[in-house]
N, C-alpha and C positions, 0 to 999 in steps of 0.2 A: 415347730418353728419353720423348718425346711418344707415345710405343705401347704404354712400359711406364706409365705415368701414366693412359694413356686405359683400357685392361683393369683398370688399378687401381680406378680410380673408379669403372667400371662393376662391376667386383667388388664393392666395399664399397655397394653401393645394391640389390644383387641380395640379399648377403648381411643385410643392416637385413631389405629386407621379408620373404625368406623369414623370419627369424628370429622378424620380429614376429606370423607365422602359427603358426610353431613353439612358441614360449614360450605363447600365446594356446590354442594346444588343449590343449597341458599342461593347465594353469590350468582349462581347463572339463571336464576329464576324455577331451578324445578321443588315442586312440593315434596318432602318427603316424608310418608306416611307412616312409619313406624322408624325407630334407631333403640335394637333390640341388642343386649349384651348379654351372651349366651345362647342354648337352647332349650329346649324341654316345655315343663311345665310354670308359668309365670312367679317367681317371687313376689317381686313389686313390679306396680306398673302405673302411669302418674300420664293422663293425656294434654300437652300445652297447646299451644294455641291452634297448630296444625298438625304436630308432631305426637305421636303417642311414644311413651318413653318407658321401655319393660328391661327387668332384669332376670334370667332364668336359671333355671337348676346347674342347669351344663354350662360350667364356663369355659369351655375350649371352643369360641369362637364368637361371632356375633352378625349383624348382616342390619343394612339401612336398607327401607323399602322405600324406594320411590314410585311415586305417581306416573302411570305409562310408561314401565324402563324397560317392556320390550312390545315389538309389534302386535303380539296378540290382543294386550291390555290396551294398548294407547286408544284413545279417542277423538284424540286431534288438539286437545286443550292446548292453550298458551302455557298451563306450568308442568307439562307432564317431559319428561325426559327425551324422547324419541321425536319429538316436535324437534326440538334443540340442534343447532346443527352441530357439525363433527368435531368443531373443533370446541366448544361446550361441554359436548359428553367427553372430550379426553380428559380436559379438565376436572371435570366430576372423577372419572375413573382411576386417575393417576395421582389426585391428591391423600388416597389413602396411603398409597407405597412414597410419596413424597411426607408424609409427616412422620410413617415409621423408620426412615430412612436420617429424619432432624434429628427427630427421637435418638438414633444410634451416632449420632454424632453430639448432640446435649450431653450423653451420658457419658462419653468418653472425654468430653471436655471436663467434667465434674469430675474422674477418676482421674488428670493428668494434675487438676488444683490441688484434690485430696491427697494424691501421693500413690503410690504403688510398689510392692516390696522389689527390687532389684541385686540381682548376687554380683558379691566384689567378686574380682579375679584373684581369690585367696587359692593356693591349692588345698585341694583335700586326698586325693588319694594319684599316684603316679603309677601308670600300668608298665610293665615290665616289657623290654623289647620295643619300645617307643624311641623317639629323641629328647623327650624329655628327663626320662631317666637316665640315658644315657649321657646326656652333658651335665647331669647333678643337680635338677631339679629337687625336692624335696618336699613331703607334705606338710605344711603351714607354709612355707614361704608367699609372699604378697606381690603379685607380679601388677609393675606398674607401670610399663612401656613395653612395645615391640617395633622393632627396626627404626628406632628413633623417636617413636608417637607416643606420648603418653595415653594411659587407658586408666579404668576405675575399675571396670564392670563385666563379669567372666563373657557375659553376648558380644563383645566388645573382640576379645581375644578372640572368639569363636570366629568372628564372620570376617578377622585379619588372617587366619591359619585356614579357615577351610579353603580359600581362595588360593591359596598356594598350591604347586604341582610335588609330587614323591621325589624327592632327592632335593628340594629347597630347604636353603638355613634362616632361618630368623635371628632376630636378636632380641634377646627376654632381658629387661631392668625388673629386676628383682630384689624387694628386702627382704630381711632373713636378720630377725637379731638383732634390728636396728641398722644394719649394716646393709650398703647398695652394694651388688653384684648386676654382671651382666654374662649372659651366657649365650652359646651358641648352637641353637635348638635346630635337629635335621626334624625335617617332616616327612611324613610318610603317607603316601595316596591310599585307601580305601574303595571299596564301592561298597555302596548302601543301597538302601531303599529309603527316598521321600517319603513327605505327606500324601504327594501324589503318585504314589506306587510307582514311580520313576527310579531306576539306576542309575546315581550317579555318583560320580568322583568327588574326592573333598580331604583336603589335608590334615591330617592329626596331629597331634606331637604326645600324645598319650595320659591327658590327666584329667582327673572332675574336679568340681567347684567345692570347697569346702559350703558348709551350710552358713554362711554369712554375708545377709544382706542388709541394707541401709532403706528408706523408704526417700523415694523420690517423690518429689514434686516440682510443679513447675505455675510460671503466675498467670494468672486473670488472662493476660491477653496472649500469652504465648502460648499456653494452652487449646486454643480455639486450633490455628494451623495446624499444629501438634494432633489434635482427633479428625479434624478435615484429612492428612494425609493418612492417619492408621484406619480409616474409615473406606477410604478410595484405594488403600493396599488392600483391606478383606473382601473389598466388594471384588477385585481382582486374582484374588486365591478361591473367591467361593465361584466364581466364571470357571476358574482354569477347573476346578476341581468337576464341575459339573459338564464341560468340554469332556475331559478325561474318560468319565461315566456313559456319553453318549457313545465317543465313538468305540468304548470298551477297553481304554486302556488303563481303567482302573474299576474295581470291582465297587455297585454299586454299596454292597451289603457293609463294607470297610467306612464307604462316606457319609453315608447318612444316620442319621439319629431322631430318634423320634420322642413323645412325648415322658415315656418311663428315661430315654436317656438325659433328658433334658434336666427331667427331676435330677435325676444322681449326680449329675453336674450342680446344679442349684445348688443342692446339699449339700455337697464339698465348697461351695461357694459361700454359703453361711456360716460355714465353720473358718472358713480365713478372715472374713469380716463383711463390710458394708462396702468397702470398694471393692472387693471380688461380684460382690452381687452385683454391684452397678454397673462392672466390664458385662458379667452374663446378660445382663439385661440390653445392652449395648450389640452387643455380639449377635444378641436372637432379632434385634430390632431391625438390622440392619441384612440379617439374611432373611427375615419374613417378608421386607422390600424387596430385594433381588430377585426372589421363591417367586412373591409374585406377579412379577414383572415377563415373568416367561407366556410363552404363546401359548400357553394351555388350555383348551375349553375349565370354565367355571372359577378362572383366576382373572385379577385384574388383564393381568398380560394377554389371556384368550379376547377378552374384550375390545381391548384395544387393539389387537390384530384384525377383529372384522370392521373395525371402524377403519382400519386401512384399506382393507378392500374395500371397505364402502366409497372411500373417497378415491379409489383407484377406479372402480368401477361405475362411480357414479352414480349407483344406487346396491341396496344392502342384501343380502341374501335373502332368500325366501324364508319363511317360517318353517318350513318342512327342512331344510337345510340347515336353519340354525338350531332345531331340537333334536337333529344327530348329533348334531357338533357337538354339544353343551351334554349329552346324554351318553357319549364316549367320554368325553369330557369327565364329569362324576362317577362312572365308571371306571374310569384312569385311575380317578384319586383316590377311588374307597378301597380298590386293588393294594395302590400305592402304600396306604395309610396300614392294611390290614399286613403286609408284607414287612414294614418298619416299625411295628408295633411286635410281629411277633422277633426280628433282627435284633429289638431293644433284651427282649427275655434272652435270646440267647445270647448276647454280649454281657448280659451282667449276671450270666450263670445262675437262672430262678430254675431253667428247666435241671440243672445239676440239684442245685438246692433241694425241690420236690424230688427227686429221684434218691437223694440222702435220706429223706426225713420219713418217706413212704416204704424206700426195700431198704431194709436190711443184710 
């Protein structure tokens, strides 16, 4: 189930963007000559009226052929690409990262309607030499207020306490037994390490969440705003994270995950349910847009980079110019790919595995 789930999802994110490249040179007049879904050797293949329409062995990827879509090919026709002026081809070029981009905002509106598990602010375990133990905290108690606010939800306490400095007191509302208590919790600063390999400070009072949660949902139209902002927060952690990476201050091998990681994600995603799947699907749709949006030879983003210079310089670089680019470019990626492929083995311990299974 988690194999046929993982080629699904990857199907339906291959299929968004080519289509959104498809539909898009429609619309500006270019022909396009194939809209191919995968690679390899052809499965099916069905040709309409301009468009030939093939499905392939290898579904990690897919690619639309247009008519004249770079200077070698072109001929000068009225429907071939490269005729088109620049601001046509962006269009063409950006409407694949703009549908996979809808895409991760659709599916997160469907996960805020469906619901999603969330942890009460029950306790479950109180660590020793904290403030919580210290003013009589206890595990099960139901904490339902701090410093006035009522809360539900342990992320709720979390992102009220981390924001405090080491020697600040809170005040915990608290049931216990049917009975309201209110205590007076010290906090204690920390340094950690983020997501993004950052040190930083952040207040504790020393406890974890017991294992009980509620499923949340939210309606029809609240929802939309609701994945519009969790959608424009990731596109914003996957920027920082990827900032972080260039200029080295976070390792890339930590941030990136590749196709075996994506799988083991899926598969833990299948086993909590069908809104787990639809966040993953959400999540990959929404970084496959950002991914490629970047200035990279052989990515949407490398493309529409020399359509800037084109319109900066007024006319586009030579041919000899643009098959370095593009030939560092797939060079970059295959490097890329072959590097995060082998990062995925080694985070999810295959090379320990084989090394069990074969010495003794």
């Amino acid at each position: 189930m988690s194999v046929i789930v993982y080629i699904l999802i990857l199907s339906i994110l291959i299929v968004v963007h080519e289509f959104g490249h498809f539909i898009a040179a429609r619309k500006m007049g270019v022909k396009v000559e194939r809209f191919s879904i995968g690679f390899g050797p052809r499965l099916y293949s069905r040709k309409g009226k301009e468009t030939e329409f093939t499905l392939c062995v290898i579904p990690f990827g897919g690619f639309v052929k247009l008519t004249g879509e770079n200077a070698g090919e072109c001929q000068g026709g009225a429907d071939e690409f490269m005729t088109k002026p620049v601001w046509r081809r962006f269009v063409v070029l950006f409407s694949g990262v703009c549908l996979n981009y809808l895409l991760g905002i659709f599916c997160l509106w469907l996960v805020f309607m469906m619901g999603y598990p969330r942890l009460l602010a029950n306790v479950g375990t109180v660590k020793e030499g904290y403030g919580a133990q210290q003013a009589g905290i206890r595990a099960g108690d139901a904490i339902v207020g701090i410093d006035g606010k009522k809360l539900r939800f342990f992320d709720e306490l979390q992102e009220a306490v981390y924001k405090k400095s080491g020697g600040d007191t809170v005040k915990l509302a608290v049931q216990r037994a049917g009975k309201d208590y209110v205590f007076d919790v010290r906090v204690k600063a920390e340094e950690v390490t983020d997501a993004f390999s950052q040190k930083v400070k952040i207040g504790l009072i020393g406890i974890s969440p017991a294992e009980a949660s509620i499923n949340v949902r939210h309606g029809f139209f609240e929802s939309m705003p609701l994945a519009v902002r969790k959608s424009l927060d990731a596109t914003g952690l996957i920027y920082k994270a990827l900032w972080r990476v260039v200029t080295g201050k976070m390792s890339f091998r930590s941030s990136m995950t590749g196709p075996l990681g994506i799988f083991d994600i899926t598969a833990k995603a299948v086993k909590v349910g069908l809104g787990a799947v639809i966040n993953v699907m959400a999540v990959l749709s929404i970084s496959l847009a950002v991914f490629n949006m970047l200035p990279l030879p052989a990515l949407d983003g490398g493309y529409i980079f020399l359509l800037l210079v084109e319109k900066i310089r007024g006319r586009g670089l030579s041919q000899r110019s643009e098959k370095v680019f593009f030939q560092a470019g797939v060079t970059l990626l295959i490097t890329l790919t072959v590097f995060v492929f082998y990062n995925d083995l080694v985070r999810l311990g295959v090379f320990d595995k084989l090394h069990k299974l074969f010495v003794k």
